[in-house]
Backbone as CSV, one residue per row, in Angstrom:
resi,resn,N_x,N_y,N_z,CA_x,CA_y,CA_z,C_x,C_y,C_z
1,UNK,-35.222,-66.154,77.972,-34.195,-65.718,77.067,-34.808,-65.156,75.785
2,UNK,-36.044,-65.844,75.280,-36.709,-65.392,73.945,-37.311,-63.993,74.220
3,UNK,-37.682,-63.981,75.607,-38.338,-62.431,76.249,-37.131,-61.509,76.237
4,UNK,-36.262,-61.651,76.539,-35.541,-60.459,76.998,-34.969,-59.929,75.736
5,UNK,-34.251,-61.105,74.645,-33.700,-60.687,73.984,-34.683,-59.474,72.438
6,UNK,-36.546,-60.182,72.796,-36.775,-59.199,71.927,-36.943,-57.548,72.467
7,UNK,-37.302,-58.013,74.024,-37.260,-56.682,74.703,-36.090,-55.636,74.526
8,UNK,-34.857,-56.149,74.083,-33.790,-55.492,73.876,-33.792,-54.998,72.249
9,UNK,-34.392,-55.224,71.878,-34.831,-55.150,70.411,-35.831,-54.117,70.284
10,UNK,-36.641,-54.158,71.198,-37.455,-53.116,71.506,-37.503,-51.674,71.556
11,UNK,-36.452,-52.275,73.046,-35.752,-50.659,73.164,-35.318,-50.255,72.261
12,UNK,-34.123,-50.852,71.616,-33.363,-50.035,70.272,-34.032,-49.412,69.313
13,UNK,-35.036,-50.045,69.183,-35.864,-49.497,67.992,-36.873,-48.919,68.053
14,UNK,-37.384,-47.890,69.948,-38.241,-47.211,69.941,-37.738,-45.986,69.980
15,UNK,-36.434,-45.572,69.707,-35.773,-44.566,69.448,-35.550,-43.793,68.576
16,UNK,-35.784,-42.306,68.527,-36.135,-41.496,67.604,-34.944,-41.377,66.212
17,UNK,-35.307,-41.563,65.177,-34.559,-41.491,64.093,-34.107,-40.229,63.443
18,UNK,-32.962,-39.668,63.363,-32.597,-38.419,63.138,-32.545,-38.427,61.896
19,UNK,-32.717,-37.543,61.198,-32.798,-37.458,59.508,-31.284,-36.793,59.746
20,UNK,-30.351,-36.895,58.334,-29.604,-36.470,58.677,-29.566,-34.757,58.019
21,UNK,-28.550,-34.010,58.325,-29.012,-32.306,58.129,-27.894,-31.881,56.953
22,UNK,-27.553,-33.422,56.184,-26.528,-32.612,54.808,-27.977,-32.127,53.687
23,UNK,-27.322,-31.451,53.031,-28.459,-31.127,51.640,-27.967,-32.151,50.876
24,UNK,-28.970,-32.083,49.445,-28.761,-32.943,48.638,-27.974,-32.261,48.018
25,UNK,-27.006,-33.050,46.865,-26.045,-32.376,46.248,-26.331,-31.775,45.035
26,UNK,-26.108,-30.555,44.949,-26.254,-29.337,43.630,-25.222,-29.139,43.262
27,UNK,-25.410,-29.168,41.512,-24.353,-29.026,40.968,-23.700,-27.994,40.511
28,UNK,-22.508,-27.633,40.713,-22.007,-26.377,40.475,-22.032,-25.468,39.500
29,UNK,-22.562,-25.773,38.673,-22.826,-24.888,37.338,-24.410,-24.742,37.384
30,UNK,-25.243,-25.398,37.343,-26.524,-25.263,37.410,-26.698,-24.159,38.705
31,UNK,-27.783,-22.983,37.975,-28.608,-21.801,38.444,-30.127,-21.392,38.074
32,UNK,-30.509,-20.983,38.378,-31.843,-20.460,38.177,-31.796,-19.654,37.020
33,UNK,-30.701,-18.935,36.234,-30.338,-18.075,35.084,-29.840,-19.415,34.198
34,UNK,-29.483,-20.006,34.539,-28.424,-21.149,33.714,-28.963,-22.395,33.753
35,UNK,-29.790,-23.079,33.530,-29.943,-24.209,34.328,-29.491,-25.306,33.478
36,UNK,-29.498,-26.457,34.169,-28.658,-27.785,33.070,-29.203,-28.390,31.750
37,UNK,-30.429,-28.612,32.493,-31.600,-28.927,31.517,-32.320,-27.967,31.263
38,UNK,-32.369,-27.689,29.772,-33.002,-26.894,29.409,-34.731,-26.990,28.722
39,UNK,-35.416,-26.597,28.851,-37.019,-26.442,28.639,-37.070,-25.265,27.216
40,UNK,-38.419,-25.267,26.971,-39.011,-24.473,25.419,-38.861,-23.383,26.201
41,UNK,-39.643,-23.414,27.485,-39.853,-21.876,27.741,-38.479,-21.208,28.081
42,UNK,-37.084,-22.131,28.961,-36.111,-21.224,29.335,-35.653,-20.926,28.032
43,UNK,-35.388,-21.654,26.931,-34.934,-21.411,25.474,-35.320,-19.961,25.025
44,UNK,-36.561,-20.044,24.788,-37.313,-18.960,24.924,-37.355,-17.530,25.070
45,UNK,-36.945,-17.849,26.636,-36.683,-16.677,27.612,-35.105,-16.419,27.254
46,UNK,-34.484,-17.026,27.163,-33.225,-16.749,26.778,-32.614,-16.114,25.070
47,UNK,-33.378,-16.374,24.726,-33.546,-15.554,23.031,-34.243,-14.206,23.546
48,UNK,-35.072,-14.396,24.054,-35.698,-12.471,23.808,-34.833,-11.459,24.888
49,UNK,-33.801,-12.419,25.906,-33.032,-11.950,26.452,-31.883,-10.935,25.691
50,UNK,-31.351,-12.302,24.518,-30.111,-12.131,23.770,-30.997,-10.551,22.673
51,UNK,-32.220,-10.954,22.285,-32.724,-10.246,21.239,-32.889,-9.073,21.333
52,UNK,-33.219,-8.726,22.866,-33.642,-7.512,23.406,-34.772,-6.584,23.558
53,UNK,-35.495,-5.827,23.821,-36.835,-5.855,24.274,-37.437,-5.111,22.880
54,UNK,-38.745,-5.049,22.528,-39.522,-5.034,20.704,-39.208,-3.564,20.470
55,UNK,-38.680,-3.590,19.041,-38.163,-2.234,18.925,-40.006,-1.127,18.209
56,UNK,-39.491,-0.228,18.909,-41.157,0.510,18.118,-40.607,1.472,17.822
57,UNK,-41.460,2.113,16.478,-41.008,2.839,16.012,-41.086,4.640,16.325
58,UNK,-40.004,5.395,15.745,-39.997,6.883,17.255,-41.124,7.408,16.487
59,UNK,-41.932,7.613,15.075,-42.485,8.011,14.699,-44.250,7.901,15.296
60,UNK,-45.189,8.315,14.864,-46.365,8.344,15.500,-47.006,7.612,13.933
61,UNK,-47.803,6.798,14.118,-48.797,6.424,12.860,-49.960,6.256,13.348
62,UNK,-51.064,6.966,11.950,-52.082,7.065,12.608,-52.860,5.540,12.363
63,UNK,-54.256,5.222,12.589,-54.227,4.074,12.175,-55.068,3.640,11.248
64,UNK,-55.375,4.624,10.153,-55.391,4.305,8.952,-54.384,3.976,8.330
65,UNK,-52.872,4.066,8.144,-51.647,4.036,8.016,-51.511,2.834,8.318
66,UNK,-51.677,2.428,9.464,-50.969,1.630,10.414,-51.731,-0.195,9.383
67,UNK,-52.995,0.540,9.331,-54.153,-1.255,8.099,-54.181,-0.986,6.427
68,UNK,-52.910,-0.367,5.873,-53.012,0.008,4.973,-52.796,-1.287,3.949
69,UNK,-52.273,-2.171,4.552,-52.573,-3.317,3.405,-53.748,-4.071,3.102
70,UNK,-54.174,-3.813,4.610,-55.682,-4.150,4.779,-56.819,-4.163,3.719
71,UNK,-57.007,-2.162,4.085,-57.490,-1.423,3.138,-57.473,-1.263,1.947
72,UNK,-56.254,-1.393,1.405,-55.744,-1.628,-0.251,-56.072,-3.158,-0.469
73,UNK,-56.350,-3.859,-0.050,-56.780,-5.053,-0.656,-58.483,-4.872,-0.450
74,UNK,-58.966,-4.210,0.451,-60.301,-4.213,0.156,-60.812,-3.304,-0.643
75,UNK,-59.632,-2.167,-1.169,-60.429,-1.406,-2.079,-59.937,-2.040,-3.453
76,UNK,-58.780,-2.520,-3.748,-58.986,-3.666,-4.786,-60.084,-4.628,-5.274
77,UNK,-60.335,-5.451,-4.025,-61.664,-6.199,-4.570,-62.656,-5.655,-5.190
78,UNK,-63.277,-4.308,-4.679,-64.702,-3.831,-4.776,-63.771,-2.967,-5.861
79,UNK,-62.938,-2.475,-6.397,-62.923,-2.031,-7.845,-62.844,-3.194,-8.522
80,UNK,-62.242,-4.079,-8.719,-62.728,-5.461,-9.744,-63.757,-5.685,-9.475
81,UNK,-64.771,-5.812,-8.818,-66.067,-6.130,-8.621,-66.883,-5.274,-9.736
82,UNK,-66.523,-3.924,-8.953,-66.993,-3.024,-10.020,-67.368,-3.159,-11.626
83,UNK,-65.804,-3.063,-11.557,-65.392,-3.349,-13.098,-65.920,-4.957,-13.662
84,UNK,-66.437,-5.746,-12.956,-67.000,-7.187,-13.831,-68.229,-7.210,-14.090
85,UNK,-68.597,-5.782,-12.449,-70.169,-6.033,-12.453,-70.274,-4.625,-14.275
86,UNK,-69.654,-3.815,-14.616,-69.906,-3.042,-15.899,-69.589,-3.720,-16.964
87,UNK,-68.990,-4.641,-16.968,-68.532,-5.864,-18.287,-69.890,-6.141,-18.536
88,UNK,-70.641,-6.892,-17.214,-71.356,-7.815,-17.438,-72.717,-7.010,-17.654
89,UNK,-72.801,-5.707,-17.419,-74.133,-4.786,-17.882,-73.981,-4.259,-19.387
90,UNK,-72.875,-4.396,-19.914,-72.277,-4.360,-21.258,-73.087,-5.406,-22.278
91,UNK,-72.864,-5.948,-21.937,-72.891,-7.620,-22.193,-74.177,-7.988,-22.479
């Protein structure tokens, strides 16, 4: 009786287990454009969406133009330079 009944136990349980074939459940508002939870990068992506793509300008600049603050601060320095280094030959 102890034999048979695990043998019957046996059988039942050398039988193949079917997974079952529902999906998991997705929620109806959540998309790949939309999603629920939001991240830095979809944030992100969704501002330069709203913002729209970098505006440039229709004009052409050359690119001396283009480092001119650059330049004006380096020709600033080296005229005060100038001018401290003639104080100080004054002097």
């Amino acid at each position: 009786m102890l034999f048979s009944s695990s043998k019957q136990i046996e059988k039942t349980n050398q039988g193949t287990i079917k997974k079952p074939m529902a999906k998991a459940y997705e929620h109806p508002f959540n998309s790949v454009h939309h999603p629920l939870n939001f991240s830095a990068v979809k944030i992100a992506e969704t501002f330069h969406d709203f913002v729209g793509p970098e505006q440039v300008s229709p004009h052409y600049e050359n690119f001396t133009m283009s480092r001119k603050m650059l330049l004006s601060k380096k020709i600033k320095i080296k005229l005060i330079r100038r001018i401290a280094m003639k104080k100080k030959r004054k002097i």
